[in-house]
C-alpha positions as CSV (number, residue, x, y, z in Angstrom):
1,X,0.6,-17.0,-11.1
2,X,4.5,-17.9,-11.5
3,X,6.1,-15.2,-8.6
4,X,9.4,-14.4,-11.5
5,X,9.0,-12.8,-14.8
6,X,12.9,-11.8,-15.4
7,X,11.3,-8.9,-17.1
8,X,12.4,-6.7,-14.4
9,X,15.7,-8.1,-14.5
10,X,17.4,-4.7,-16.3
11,X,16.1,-2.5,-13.7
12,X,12.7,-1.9,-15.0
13,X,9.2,-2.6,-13.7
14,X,5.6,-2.6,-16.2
15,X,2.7,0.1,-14.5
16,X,-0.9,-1.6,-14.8
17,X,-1.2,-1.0,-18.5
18,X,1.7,-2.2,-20.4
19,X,3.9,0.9,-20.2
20,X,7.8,-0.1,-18.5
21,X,9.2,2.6,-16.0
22,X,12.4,2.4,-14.6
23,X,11.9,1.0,-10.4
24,X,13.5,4.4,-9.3
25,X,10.2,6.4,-10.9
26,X,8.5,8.4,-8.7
27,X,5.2,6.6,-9.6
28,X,6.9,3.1,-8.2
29,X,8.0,5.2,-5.4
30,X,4.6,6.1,-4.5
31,X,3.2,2.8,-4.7
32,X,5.7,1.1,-3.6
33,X,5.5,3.3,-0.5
34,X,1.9,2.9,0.0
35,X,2.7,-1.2,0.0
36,X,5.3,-0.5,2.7
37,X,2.9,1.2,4.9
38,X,0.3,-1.6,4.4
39,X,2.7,-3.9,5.7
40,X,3.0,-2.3,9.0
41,X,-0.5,-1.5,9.4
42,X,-0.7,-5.5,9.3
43,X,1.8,-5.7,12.0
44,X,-0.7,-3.4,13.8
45,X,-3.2,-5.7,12.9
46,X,-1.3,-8.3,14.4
47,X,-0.9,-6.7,17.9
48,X,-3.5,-7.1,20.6
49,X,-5.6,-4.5,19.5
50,X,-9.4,-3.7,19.8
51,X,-12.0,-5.8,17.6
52,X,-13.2,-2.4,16.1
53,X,-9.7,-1.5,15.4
54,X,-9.1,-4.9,13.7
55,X,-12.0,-4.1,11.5
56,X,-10.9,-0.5,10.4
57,X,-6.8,-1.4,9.7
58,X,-8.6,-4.5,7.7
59,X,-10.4,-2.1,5.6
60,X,-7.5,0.6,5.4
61,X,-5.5,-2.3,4.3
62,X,-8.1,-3.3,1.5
63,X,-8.1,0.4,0.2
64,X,-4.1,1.1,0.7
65,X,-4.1,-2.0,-2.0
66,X,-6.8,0.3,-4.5
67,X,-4.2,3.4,-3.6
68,X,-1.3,1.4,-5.4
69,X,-3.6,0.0,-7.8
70,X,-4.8,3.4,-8.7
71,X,-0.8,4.8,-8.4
72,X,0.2,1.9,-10.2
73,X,-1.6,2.8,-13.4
74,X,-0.4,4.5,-16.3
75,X,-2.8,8.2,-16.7
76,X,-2.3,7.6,-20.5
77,X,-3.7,3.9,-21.0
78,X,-6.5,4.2,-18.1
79,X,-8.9,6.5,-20.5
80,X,-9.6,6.0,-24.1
81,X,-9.5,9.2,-26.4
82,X,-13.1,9.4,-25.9
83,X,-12.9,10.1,-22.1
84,X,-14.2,6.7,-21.4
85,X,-12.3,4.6,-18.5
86,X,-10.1,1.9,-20.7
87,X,-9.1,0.2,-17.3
88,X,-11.1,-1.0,-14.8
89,X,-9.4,0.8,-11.9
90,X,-11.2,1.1,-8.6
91,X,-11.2,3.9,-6.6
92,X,-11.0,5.3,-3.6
93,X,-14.5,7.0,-2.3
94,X,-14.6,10.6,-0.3
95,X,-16.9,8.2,2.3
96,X,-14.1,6.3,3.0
97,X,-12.4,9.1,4.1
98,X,-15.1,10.2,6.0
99,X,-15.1,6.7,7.8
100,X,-11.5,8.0,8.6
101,X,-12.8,11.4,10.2
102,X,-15.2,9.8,12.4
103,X,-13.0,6.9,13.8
104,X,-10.9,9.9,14.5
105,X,-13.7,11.9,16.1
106,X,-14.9,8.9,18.2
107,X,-11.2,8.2,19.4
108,X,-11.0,11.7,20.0
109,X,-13.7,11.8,22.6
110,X,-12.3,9.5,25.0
111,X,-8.9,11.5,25.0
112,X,-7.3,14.0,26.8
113,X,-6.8,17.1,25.0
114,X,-3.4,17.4,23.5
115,X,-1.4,20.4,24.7
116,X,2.0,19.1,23.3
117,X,3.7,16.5,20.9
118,X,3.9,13.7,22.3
119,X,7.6,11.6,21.7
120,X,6.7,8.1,19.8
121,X,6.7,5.2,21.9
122,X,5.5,4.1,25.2
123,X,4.3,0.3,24.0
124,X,5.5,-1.9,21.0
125,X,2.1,-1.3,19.7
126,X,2.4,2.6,19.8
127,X,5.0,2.1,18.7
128,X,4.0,0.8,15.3
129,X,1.4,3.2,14.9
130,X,3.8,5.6,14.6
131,X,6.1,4.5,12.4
132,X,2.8,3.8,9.9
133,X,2.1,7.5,10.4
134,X,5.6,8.6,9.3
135,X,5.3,5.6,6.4
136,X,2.1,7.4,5.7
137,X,3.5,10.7,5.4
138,X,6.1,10.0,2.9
139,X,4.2,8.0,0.4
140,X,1.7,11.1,0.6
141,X,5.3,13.4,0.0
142,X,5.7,11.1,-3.3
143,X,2.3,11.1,-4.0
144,X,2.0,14.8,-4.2
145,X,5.3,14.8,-6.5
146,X,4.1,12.6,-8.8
147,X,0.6,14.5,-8.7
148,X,2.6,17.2,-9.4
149,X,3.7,15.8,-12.6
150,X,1.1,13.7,-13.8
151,X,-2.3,14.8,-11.8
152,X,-4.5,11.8,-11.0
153,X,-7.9,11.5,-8.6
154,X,-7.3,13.9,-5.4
155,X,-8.5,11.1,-3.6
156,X,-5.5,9.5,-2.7
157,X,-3.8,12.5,-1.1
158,X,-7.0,12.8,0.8
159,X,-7.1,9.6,1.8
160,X,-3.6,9.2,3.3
161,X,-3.4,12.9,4.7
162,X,-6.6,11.2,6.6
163,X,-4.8,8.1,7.5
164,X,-1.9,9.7,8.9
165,X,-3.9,11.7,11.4
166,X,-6.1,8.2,11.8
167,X,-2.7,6.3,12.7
168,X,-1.2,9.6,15.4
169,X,-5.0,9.4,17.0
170,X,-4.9,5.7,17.3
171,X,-1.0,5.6,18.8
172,X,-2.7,8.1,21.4
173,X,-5.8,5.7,21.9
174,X,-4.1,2.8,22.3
175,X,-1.6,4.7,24.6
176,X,-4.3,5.5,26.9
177,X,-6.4,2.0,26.6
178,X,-2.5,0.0,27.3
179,X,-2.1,2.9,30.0
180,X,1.4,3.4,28.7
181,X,3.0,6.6,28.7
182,X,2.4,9.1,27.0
183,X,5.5,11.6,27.2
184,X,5.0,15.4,26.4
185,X,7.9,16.8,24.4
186,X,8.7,20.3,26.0
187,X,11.3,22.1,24.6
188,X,14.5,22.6,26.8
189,X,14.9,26.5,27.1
190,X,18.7,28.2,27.2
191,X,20.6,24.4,26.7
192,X,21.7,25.3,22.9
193,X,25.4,25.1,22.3
């Protein structure tokens, strides 16, 4: 697979399908975004975390690359006139984001209840978990533009809205398992000027 075309050398990129957008679309935005924050849940990966960690951020990584994939497609060339899928586009399943929820509810368990937010950081690690999160967040901020304009499966903004609260539960986990600090932001009463 030869890594240049040139095709994009004018400032415009081809969407699975054939059809050329310019880079700024929203569409490349989104999926463009979602391959940013699959690059730093690898850098998670990376970190000395948990084996059953490893296993989940290796999964969320396989279906961030379905996310794009799915983003990545043009609405118009994916289904024939007859309703029939013209693509073979995978997808993202509502048990995957179930497999979200319960990592979630299993972290949860072994966590002190939350009574404020807590400020990012404490340990590299933490660290990276929550700059995924806010990753996560804005590629699900383009996402839900672009659904705006051209609807596609609900899946996706189900499955990072998921994620993101998978990734701020996880910063908290691995807070507690690295026993770093966890810092409670508590607002600073009568010191605005």
């Amino acid at each position: 697979m030869k890594i240049y075309t040139k095709t994009g050398d004018k400032g415009t990129t081809a969407l699975f399908g054939g059809t050329r957008v310019p880079k700024h679309h929203i569409r490349i935005e989104a999926y463009g975004t979602v391959d940013e924050l699959n690059s730093w849940i690898g850098l998670i990966r990376d970190q000395d975390v948990p084996d059953s960690v490893h296993k989940i951020l290796l999964s969320v990584q396989d279906h961030l690359f379905t996310l794009g994939a799915m983003l990545a497609t043009d609405p118009e060339k994916a289904v024939l006139k007859s309703g029939k899928q013209r693509l073979d586009i995978p997808k993202v399943s509502s048990e995957d984001v179930t497999t979200l929820e319960r990592e979630i509810d299993h972290m949860n368990e072994e966590l002190p209840p939350m009574t404020h937010f807590v400020l990012p950081g404490g340990h590299s690690t933490v660290s990276y978990c929550h700059i995924a999160r806010c990753v996560c967040r804005r590629a699900e901020r383009l996402a839900t533009q672009l659904y705006d304009i051209e609807p596609f499966d609900e899946g996706i903004l189900q499955y990072l809205n998921r994620l993101s609260d998978y990734l701020f539960v996880l910063a908290r986990k691995l807070s507690h398992t690295l026993k770093a600090e966890e810092i409670k932001w508590i607002p600073k009463k009568g010191e605005r000027k």
